[in-house]
Biopython code that builds the backbone (N, CA, C, O; Angstrom):
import numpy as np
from Bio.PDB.StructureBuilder import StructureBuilder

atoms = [
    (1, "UNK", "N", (-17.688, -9.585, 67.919)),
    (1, "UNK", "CA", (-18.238, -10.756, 67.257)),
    (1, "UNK", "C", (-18.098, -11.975, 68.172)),
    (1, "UNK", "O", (-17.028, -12.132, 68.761)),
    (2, "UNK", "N", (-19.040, -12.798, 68.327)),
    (2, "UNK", "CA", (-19.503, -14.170, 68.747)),
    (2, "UNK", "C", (-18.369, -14.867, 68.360)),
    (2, "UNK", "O", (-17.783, -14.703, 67.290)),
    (3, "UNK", "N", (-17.931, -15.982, 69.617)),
    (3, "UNK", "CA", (-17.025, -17.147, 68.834)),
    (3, "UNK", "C", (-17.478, -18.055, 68.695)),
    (3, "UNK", "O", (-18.059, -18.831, 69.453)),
    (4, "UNK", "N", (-17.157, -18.055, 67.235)),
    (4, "UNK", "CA", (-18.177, -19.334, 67.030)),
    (4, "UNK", "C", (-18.205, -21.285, 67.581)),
    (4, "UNK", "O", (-18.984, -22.238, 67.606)),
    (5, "UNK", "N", (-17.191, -21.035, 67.832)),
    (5, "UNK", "CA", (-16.539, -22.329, 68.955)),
    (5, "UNK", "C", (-16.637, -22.510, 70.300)),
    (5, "UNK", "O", (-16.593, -23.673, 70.700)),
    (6, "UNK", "N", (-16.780, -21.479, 71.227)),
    (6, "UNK", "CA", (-16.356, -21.384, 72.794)),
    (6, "UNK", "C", (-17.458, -20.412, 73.031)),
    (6, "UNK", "O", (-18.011, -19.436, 72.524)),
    (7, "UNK", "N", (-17.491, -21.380, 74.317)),
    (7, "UNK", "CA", (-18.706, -20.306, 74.970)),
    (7, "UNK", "C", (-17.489, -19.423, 76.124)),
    (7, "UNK", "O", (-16.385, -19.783, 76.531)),
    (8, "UNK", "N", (-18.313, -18.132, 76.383)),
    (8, "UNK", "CA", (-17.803, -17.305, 77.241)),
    (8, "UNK", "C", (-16.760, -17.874, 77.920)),
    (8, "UNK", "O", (-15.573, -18.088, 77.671)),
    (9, "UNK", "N", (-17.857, -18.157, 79.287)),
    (9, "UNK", "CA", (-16.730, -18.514, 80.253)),
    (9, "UNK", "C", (-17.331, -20.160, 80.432)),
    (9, "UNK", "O", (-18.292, -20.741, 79.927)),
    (10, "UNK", "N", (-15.998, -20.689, 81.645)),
    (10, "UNK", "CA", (-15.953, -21.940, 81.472)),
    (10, "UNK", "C", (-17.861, -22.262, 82.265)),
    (10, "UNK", "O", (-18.600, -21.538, 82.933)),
    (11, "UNK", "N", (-17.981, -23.485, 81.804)),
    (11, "UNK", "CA", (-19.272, -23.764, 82.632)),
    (11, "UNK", "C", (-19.014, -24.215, 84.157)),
    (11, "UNK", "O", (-17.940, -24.602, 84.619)),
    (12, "UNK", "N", (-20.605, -24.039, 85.034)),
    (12, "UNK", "CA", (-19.925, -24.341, 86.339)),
    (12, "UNK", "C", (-19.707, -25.507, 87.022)),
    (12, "UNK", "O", (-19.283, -25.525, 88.177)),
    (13, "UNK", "N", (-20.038, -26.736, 86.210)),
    (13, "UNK", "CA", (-19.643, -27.737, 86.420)),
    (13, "UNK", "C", (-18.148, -28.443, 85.658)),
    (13, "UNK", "O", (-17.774, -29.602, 85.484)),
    (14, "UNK", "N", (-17.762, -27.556, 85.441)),
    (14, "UNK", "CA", (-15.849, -27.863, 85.066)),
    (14, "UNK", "C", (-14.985, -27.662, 86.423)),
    (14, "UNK", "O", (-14.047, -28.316, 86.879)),
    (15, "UNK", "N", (-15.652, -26.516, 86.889)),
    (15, "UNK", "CA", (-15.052, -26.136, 88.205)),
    (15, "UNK", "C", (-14.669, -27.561, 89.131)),
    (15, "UNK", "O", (-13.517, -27.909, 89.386)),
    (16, "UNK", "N", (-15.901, -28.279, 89.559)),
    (16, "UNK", "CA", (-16.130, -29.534, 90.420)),
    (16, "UNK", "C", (-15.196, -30.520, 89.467)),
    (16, "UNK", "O", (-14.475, -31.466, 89.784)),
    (17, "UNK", "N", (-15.350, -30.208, 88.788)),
    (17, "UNK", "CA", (-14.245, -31.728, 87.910)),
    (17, "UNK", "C", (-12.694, -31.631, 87.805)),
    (17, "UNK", "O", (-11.768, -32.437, 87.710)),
    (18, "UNK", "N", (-12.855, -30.073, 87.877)),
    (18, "UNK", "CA", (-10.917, -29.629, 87.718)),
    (18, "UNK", "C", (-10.466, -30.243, 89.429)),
    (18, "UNK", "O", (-9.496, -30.939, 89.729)),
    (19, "UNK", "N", (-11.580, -29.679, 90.356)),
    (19, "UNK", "CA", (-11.319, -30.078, 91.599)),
    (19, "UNK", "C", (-10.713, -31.599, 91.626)),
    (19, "UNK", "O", (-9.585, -31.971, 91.951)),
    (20, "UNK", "N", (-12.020, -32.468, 91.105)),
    (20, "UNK", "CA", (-11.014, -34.382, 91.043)),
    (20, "UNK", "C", (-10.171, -34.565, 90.495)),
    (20, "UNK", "O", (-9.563, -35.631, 90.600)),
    (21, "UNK", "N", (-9.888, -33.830, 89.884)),
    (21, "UNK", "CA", (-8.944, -34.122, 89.119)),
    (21, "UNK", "C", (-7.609, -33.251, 89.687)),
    (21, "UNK", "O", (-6.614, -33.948, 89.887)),
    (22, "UNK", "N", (-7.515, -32.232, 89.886)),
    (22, "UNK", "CA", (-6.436, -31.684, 90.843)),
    (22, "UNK", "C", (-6.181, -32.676, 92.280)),
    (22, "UNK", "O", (-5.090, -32.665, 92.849)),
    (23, "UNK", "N", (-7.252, -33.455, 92.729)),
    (23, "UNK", "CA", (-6.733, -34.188, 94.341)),
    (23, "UNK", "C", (-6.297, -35.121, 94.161)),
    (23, "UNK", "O", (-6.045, -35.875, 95.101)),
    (24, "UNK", "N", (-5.997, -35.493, 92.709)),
    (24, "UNK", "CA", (-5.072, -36.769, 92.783)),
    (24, "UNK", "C", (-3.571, -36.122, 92.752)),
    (24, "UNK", "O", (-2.616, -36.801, 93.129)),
    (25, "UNK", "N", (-3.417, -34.913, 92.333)),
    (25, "UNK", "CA", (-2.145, -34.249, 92.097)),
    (25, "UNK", "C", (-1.578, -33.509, 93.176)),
    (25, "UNK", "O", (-0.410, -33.120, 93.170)),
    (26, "UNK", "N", (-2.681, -33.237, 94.439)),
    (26, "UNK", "CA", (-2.411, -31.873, 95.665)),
    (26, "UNK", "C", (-3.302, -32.520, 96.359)),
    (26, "UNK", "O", (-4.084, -33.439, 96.115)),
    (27, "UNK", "N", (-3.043, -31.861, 97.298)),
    (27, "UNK", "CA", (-4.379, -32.136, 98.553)),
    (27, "UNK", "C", (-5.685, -31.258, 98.409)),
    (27, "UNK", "O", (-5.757, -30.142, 97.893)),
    (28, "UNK", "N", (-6.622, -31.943, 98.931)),
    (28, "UNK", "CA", (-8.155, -31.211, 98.562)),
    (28, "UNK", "C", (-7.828, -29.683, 98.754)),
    (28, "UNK", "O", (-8.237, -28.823, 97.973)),
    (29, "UNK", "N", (-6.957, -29.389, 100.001)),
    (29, "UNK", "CA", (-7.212, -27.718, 100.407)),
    (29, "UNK", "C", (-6.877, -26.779, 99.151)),
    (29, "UNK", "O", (-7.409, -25.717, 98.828)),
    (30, "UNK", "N", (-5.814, -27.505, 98.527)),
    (30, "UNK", "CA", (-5.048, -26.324, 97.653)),
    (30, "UNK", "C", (-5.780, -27.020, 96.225)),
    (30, "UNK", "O", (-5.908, -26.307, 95.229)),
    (31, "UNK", "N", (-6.255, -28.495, 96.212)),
    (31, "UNK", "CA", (-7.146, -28.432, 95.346)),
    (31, "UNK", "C", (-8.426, -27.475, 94.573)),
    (31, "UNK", "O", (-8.663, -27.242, 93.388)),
    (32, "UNK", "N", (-9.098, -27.065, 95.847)),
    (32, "UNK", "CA", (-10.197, -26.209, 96.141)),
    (32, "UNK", "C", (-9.700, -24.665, 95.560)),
    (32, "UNK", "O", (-10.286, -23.798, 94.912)),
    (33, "UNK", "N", (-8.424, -24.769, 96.088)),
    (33, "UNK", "CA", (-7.743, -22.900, 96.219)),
    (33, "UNK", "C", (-7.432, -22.615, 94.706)),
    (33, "UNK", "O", (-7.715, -21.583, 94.098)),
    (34, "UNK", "N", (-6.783, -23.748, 94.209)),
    (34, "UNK", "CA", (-6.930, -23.866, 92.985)),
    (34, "UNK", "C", (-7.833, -23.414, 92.173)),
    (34, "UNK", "O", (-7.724, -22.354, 91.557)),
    (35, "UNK", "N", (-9.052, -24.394, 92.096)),
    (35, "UNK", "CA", (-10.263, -23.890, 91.498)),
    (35, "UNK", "C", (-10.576, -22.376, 91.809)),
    (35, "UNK", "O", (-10.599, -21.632, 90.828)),
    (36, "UNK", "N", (-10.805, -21.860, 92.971)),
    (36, "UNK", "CA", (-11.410, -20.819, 93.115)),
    (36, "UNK", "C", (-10.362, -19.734, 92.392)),
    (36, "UNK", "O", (-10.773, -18.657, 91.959)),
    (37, "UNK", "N", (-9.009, -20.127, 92.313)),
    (37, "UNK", "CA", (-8.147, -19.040, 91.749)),
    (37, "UNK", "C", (-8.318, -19.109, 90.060)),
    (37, "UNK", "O", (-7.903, -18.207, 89.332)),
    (38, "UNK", "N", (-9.019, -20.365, 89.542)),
    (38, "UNK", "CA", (-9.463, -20.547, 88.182)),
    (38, "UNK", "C", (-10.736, -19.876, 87.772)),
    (38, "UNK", "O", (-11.060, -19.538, 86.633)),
    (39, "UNK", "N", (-11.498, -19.720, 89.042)),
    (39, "UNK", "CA", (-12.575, -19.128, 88.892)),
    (39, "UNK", "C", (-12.803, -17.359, 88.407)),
    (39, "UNK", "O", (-13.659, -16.909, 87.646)),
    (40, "UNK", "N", (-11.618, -16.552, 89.215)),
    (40, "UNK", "CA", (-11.340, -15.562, 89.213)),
    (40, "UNK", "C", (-10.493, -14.943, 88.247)),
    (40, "UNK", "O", (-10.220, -13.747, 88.149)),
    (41, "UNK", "N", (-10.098, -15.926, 87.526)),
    (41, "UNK", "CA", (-8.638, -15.614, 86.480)),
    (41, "UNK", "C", (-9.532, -15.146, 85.264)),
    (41, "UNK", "O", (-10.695, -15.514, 85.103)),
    (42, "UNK", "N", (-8.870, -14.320, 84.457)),
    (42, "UNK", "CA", (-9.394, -13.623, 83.053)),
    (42, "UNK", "C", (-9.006, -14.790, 82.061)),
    (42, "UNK", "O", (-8.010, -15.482, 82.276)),
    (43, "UNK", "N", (-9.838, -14.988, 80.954)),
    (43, "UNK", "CA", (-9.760, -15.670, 80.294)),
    (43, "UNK", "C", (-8.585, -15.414, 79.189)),
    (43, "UNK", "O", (-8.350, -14.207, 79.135)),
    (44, "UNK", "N", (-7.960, -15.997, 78.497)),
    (44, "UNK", "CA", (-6.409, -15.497, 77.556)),
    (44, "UNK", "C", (-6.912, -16.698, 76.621)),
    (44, "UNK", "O", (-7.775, -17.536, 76.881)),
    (45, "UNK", "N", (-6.216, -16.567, 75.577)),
    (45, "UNK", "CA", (-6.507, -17.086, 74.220)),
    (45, "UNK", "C", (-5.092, -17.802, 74.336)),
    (45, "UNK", "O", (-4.056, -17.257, 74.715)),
    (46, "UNK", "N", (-5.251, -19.191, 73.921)),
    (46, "UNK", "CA", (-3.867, -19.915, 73.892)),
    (46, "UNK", "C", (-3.547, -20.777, 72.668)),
    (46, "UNK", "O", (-2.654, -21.071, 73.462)),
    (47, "UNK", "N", (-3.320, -21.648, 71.282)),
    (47, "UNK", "CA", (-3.384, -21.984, 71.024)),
    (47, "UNK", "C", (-3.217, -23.743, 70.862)),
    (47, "UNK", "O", (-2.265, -24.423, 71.243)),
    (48, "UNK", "N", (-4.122, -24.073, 70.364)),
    (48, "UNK", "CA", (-3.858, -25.940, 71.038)),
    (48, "UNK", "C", (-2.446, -26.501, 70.566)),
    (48, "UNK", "O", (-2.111, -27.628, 70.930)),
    (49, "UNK", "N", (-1.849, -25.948, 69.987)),
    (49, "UNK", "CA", (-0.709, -27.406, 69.783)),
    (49, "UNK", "C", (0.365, -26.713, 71.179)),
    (49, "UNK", "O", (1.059, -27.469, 71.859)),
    (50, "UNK", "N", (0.325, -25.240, 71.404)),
    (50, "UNK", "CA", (1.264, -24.732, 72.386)),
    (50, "UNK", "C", (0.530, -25.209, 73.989)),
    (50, "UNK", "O", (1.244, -25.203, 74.992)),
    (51, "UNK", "N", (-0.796, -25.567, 74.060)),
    (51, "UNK", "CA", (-1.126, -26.555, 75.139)),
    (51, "UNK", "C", (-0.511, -27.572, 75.188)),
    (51, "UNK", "O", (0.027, -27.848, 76.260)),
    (52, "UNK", "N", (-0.360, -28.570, 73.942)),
    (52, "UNK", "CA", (-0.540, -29.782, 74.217)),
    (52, "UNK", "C", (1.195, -30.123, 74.720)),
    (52, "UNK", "O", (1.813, -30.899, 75.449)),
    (53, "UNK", "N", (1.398, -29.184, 73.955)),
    (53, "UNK", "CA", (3.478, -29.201, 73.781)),
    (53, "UNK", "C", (3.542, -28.641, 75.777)),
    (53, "UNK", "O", (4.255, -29.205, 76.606)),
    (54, "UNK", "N", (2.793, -27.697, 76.017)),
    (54, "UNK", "CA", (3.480, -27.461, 77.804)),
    (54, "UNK", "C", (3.156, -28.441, 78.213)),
    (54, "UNK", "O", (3.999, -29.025, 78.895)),
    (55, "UNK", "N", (1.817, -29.107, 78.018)),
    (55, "UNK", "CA", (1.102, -29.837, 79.331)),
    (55, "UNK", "C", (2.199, -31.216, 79.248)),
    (55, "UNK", "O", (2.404, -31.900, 80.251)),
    (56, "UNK", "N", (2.789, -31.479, 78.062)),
    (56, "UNK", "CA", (3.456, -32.893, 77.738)),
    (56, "UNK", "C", (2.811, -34.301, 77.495)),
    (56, "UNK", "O", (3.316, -35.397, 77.253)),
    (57, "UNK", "N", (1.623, -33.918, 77.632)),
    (57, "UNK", "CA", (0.614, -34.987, 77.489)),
    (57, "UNK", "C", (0.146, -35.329, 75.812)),
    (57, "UNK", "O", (0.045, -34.601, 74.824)),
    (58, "UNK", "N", (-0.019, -36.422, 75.977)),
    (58, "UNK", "CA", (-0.176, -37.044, 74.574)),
    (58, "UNK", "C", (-1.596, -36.207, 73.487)),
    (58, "UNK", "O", (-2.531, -35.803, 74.178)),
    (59, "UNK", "N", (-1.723, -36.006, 72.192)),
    (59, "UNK", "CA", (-2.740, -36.413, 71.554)),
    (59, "UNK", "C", (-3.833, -37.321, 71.564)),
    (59, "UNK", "O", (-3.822, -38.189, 70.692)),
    (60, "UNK", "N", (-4.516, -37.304, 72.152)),
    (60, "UNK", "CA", (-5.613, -38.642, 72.197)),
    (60, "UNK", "C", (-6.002, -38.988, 71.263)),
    (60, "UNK", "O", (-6.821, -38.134, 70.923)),
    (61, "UNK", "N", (-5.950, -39.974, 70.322)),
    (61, "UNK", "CA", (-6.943, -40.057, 68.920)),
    (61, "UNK", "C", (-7.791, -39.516, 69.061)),
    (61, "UNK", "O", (-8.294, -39.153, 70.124)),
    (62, "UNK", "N", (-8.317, -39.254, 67.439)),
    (62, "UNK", "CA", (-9.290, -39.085, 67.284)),
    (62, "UNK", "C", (-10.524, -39.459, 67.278)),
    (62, "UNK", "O", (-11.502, -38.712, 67.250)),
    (63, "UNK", "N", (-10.516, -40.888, 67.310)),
    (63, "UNK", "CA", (-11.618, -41.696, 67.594)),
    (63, "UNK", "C", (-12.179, -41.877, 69.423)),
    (63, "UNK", "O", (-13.139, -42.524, 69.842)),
    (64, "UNK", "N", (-11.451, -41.273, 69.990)),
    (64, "UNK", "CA", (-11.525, -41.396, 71.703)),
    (64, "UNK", "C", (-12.961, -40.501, 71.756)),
    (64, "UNK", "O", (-13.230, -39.322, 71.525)),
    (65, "UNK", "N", (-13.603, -41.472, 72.106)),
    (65, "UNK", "CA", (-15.458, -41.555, 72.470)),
    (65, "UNK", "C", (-15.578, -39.510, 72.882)),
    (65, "UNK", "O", (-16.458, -38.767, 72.447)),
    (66, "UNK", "N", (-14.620, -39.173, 73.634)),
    (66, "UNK", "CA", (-14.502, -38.076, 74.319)),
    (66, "UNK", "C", (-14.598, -37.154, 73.463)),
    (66, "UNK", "O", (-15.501, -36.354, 73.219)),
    (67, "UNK", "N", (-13.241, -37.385, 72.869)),
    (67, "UNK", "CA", (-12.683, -36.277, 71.717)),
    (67, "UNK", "C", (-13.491, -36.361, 70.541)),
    (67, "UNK", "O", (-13.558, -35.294, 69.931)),
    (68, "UNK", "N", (-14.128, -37.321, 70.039)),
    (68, "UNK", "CA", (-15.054, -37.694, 68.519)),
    (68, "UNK", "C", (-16.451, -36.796, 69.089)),
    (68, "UNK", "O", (-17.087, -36.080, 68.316)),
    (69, "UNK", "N", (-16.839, -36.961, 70.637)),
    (69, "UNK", "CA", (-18.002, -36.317, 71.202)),
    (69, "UNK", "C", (-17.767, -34.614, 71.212)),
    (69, "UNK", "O", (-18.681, -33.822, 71.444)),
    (70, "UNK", "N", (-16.352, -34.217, 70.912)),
    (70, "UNK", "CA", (-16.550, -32.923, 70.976)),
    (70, "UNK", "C", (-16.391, -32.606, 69.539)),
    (70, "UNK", "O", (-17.068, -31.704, 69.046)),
    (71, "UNK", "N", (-15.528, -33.295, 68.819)),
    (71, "UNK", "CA", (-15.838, -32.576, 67.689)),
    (71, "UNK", "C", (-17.404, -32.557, 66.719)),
    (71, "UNK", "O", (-17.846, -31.764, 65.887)),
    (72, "UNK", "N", (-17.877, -33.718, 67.251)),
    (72, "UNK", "CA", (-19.230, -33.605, 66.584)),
    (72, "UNK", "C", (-19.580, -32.370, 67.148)),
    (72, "UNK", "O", (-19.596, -31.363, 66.441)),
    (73, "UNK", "N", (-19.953, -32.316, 68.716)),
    (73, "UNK", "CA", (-20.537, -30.755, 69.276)),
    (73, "UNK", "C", (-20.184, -29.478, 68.390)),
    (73, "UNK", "O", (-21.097, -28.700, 68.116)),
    (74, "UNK", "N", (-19.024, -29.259, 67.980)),
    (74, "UNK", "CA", (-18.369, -28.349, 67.188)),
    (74, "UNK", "C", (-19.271, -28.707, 65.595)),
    (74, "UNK", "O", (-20.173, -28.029, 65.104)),
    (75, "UNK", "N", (-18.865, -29.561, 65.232)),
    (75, "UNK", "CA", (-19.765, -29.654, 63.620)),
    (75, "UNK", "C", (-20.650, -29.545, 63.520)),
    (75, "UNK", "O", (-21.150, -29.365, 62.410)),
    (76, "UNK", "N", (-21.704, -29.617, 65.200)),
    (76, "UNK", "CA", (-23.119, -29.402, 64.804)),
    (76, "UNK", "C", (-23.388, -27.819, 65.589)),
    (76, "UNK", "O", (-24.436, -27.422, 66.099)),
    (77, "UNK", "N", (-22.412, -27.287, 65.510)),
    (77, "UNK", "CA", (-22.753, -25.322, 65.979)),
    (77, "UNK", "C", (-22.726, -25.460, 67.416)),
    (77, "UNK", "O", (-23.217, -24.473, 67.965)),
    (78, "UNK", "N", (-22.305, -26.374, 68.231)),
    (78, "UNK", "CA", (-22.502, -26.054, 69.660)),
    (78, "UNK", "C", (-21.048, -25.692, 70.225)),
    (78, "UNK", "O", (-19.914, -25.991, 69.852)),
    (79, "UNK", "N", (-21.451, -25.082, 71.062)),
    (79, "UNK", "CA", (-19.905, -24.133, 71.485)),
    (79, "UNK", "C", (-19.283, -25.244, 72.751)),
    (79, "UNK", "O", (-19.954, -26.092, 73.339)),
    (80, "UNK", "N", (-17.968, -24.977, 72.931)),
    (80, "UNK", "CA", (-17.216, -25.597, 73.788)),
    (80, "UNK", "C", (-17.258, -24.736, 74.926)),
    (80, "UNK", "O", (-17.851, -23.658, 74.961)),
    (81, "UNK", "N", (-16.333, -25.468, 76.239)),
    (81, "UNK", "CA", (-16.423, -24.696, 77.431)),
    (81, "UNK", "C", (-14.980, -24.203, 77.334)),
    (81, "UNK", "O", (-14.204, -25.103, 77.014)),
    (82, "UNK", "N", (-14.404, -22.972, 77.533)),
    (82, "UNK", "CA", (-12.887, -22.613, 77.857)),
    (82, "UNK", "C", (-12.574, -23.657, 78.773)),
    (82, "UNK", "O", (-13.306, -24.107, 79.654)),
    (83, "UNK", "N", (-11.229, -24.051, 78.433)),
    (83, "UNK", "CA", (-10.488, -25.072, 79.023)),
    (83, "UNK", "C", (-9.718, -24.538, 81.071)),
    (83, "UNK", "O", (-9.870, -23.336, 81.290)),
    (84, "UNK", "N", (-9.230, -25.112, 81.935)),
    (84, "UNK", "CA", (-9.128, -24.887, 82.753)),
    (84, "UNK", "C", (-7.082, -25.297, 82.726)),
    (84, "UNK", "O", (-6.550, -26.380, 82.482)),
    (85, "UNK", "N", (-6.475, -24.078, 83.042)),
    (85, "UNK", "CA", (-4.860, -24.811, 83.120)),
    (85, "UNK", "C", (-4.499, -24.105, 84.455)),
    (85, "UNK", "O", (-4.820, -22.969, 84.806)),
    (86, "UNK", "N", (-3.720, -25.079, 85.159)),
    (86, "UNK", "CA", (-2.265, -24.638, 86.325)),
    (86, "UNK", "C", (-1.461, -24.400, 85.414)),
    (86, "UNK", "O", (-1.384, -25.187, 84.470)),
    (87, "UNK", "N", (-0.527, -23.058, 85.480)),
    (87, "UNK", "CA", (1.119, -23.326, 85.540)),
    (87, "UNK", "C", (1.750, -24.106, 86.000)),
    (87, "UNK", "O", (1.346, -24.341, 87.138)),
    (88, "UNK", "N", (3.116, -25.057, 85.556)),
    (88, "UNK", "CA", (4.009, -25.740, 86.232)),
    (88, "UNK", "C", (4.588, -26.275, 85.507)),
    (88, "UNK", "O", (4.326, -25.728, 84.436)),
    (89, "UNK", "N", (5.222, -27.001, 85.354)),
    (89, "UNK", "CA", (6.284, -27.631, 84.296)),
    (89, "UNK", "C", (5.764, -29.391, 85.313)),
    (89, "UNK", "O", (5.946, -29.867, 86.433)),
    (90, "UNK", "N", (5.078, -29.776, 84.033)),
    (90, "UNK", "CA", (4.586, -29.162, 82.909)),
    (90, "UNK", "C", (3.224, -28.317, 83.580)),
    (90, "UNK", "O", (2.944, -28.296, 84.779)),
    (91, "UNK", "N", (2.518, -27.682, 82.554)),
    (91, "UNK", "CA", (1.189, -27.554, 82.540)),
    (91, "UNK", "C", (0.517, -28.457, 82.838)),
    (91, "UNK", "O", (0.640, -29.610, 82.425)),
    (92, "UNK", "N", (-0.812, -27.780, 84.097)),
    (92, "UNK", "CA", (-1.732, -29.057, 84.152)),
    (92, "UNK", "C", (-2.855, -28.768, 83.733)),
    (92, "UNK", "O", (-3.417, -27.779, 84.202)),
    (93, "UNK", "N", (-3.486, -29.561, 82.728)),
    (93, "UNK", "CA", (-4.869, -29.342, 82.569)),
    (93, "UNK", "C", (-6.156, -30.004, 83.055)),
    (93, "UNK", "O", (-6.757, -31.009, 82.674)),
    (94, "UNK", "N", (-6.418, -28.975, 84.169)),
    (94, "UNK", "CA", (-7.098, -29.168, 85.340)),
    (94, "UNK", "C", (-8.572, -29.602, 84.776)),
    (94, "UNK", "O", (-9.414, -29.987, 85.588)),
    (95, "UNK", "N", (-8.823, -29.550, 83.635)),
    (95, "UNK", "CA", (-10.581, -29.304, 83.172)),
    (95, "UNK", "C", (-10.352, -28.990, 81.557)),
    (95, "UNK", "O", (-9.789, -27.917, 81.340)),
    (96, "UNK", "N", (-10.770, -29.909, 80.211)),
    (96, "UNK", "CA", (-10.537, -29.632, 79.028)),
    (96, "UNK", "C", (-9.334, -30.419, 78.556)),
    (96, "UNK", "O", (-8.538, -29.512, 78.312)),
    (97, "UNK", "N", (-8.820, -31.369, 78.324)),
    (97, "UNK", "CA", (-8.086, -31.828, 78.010)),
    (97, "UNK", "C", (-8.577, -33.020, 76.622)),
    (97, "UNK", "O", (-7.750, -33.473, 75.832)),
    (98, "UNK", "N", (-9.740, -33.280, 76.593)),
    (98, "UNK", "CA", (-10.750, -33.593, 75.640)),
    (98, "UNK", "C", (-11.079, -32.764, 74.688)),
    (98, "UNK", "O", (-11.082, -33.248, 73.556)),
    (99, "UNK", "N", (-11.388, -31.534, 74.810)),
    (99, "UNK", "CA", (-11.465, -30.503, 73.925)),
    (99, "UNK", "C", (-10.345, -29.860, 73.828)),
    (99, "UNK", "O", (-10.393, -29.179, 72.804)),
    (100, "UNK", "N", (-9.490, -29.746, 74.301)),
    (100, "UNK", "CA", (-7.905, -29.249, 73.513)),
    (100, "UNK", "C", (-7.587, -30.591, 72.620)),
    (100, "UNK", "O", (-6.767, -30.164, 71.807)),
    (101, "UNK", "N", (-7.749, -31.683, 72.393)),
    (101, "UNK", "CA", (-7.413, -33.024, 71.500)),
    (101, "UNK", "C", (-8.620, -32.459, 70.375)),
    (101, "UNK", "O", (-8.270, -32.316, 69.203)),
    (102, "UNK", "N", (-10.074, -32.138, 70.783)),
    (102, "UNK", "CA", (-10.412, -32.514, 70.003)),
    (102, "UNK", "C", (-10.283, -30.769, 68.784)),
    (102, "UNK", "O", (-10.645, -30.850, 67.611)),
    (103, "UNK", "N", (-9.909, -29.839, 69.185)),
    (103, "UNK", "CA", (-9.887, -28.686, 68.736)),
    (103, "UNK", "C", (-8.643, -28.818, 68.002)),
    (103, "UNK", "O", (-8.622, -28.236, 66.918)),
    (104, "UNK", "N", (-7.452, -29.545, 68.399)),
    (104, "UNK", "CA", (-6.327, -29.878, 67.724)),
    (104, "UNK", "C", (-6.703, -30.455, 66.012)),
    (104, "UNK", "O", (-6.409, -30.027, 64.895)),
    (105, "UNK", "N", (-7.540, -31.694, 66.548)),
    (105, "UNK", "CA", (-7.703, -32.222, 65.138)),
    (105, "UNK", "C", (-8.511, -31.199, 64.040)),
    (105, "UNK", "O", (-8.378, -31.507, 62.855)),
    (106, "UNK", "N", (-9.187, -30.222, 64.298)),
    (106, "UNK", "CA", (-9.979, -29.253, 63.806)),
    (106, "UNK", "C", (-8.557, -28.063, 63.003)),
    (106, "UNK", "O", (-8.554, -27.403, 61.963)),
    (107, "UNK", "N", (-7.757, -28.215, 63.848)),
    (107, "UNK", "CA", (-6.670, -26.977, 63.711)),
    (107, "UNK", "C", (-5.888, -26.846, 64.438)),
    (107, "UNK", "O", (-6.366, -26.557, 65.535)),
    (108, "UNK", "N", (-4.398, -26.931, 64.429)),
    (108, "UNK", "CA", (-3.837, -27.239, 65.629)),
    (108, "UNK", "C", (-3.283, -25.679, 66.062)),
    (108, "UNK", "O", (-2.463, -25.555, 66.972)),
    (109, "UNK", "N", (-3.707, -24.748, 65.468)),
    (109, "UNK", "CA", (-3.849, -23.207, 65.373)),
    (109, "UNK", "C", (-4.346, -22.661, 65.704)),
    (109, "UNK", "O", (-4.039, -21.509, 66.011)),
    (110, "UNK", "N", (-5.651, -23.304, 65.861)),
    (110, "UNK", "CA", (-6.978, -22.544, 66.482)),
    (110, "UNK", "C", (-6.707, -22.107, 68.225)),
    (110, "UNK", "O", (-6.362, -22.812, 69.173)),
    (111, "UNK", "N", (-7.000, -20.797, 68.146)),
    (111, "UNK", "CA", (-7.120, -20.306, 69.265)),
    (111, "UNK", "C", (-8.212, -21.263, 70.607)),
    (111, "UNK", "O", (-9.363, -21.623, 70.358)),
    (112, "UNK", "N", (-7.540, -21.504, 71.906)),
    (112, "UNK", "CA", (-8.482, -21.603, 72.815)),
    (112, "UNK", "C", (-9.011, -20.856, 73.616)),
    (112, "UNK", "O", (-8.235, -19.904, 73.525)),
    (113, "UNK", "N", (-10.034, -20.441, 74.619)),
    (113, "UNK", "CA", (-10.029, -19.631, 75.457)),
    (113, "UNK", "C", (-9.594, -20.066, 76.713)),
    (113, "UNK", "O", (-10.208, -21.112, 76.924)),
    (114, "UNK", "N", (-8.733, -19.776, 77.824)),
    (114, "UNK", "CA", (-8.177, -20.896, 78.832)),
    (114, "UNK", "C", (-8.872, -19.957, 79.832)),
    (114, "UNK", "O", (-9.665, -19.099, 79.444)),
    (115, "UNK", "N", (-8.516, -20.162, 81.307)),
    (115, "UNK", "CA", (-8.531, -20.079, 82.460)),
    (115, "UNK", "C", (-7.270, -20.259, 82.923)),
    (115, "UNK", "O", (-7.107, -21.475, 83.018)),
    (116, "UNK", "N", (-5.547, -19.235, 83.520)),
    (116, "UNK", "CA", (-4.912, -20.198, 83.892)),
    (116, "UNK", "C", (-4.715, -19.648, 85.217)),
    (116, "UNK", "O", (-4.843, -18.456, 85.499)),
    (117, "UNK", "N", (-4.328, -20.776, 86.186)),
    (117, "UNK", "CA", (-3.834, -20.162, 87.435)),
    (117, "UNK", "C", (-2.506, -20.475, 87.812)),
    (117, "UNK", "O", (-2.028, -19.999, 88.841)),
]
sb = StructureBuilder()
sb.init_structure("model")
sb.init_model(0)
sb.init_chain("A")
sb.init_seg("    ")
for serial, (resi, resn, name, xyz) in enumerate(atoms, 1):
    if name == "N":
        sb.init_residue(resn, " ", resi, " ")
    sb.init_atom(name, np.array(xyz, "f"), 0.0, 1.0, " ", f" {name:<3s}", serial, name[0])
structure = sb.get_structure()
C-alpha cells in the first residue's frame, strides 16, 4: 500500500540543498561525500518526535511560512519528500527539517521515511 504522506524516495533537488547546508558544518569535499552516501542509503522509517529529540533542535511553530506550507501540502493529498539525516550527536538534519516540524504538528508519532548516513 501507497503512503499516503511521503513520496518514495527523497527528490533530487534535496540532495543540492543538504549539500548547503552541510558546508556550513564540513568542508565542501566531505560535504559532497555526504550527500552521495545519502543518496545510496536505504530508506528506514523514524518517528518525528525521536528526530526532533536526537537532532536537539527546536520545534518551529506552527505558523513558520515553511512548516504551515507543508502542512497545507499534506491536507491537500500531496506527498512529502523523505527527510535527509547524518548521525552524530546530535543528529544533523541535512535536508527536511521543515517537514519533520511540520509532520510533528500532524502527529508526533507519525512515522517518517529518512535517508541516514
Amino acid at each position: 500500500m501507497a503512503d499516503p504522506l511521503w513520496k518514495k524516495d527523497p527528490e533530487k533537488h534535496d540532495f543540492p540543498a543538504a549539500v548547503d547546508y552541510l558546508e556550513l558544518l564540513m568542508s565542501p569535499h566531505h560535504a559532497k561525500a555526504a550527500a552521495e552516501r545519502l543518496k545510496e542509503a536505504p530508506t528506514v522509517q523514524k518517528k518525528a518526535k525521536d528526530i526532533l529529540r536526537a537532532s536537539e533542535l527546536p520545534l518551529l511553530p506552527e505558523d513558520n511560512v515553511h512548516v504551515a506550507d507543508n502542512i497545507g501540502k499534506v491536507r491537500a493529498g500531496h506527498k512529502l519528500s523523505p527527510v535527509l539525516l547524518l548521525r552524530g550527536q546530535p543528529l544533523v538534519i541535512a535536508d527536511g527539517y521543515h517537514r519533520v516540524c511540520a509532520v510533528y504538528y500532524l502527529s508526533e508519532d507519525l512515522e517518517i521515511p529518512c535517508r541516514v548516513g
